[in-house]
N, C-alpha and C positions, 0 to 999 in steps of 0.2 A: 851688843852687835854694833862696829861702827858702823858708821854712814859712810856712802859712793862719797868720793871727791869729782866733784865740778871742776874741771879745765875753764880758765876763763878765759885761754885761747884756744878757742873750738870755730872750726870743724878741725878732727882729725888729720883729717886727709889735706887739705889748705896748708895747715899750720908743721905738717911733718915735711913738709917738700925739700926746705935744706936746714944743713945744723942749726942755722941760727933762729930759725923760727923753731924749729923741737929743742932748743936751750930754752929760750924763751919758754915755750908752753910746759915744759917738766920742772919748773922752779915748783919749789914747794910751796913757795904761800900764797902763789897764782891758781892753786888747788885745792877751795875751801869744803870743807866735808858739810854737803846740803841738804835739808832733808827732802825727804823725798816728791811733798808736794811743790813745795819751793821750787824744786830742781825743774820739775815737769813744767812748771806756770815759766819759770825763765827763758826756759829753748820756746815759749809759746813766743813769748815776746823777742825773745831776741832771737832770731835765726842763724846767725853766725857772724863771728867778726871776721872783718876782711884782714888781711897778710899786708901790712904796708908793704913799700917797695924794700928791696936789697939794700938801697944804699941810708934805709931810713931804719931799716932793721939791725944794720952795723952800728951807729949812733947809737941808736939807744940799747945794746947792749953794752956800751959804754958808758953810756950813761945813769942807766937804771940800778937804782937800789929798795930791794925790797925791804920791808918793814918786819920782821921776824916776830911773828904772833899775831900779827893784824893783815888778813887777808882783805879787809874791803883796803885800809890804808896800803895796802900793797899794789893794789890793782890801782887805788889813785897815785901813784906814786910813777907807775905805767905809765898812765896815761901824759902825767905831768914831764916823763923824760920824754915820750912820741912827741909831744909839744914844743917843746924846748927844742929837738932834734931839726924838726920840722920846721923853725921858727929864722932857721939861720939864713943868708941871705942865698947861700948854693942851692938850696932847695927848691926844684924846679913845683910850679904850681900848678902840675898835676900830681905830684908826691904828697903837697901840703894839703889838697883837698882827698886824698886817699884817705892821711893820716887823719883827718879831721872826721871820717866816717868812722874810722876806727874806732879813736876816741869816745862819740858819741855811743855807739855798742858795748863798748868797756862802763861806761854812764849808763845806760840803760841796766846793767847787770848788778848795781850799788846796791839798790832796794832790797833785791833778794837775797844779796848774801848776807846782807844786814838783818834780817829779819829772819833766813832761813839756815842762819848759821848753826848746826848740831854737831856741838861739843860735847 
């Protein structure tokens, strides 16, 4: 039987709002298959990630490269292009401290997938 896949951009409803956050959230290796206690104890801890802005969500779909086979290196790999995006001098600093909530949430999520990865 497999296992549910984890969205590690959740909530649903936040991350479906326009294409480019539902591009984002249906990559495949941003969908690690979890098991099932793992799963429960992460949405304990992590409530949900917040949707950067529009113009931080455009950046890092260009900027971002997932890691094919490595879902935690994928999600850090996320985080590391929000960063970069956010890092430039056009980015007004309430974008950068959005993105820096983000980030932290995608971090908070490391442990479990790491540990509750079911392959």
């Amino acid at each position: 039987m497999s296992q549910p896949k984890h969205h590690a951009l959740f909530d649903r409803r936040s991350w479906g709002t326009h294409k480019e956050s539902r591009g984002l959230r249906s990559m495949e290796w941003l969908q690690p298959p979890l098991e099932a206690d793992a799963h429960r104890e992460l949405h304990k801890v992590v409530p949900l990630i917040p949707v950067p802005s529009f113009h931080t969500l455009t950046g890092v779909i260009a900027e971002y490269e997932p890691l094919p086979g490595d879902y935690e290196g994928s999600v850090v790999s996320l985080m590391g292009a929000i960063y970069r995006v956010t890092s430039r001098p056009s980015t007004r600093p309430i974008e950068r401290q959005l993105a820096a909530v983000t980030i932290n949430a995608l971090e908070l999520q490391l442990p479990f997938i790491r540990e509750g990865l079911a392959l």
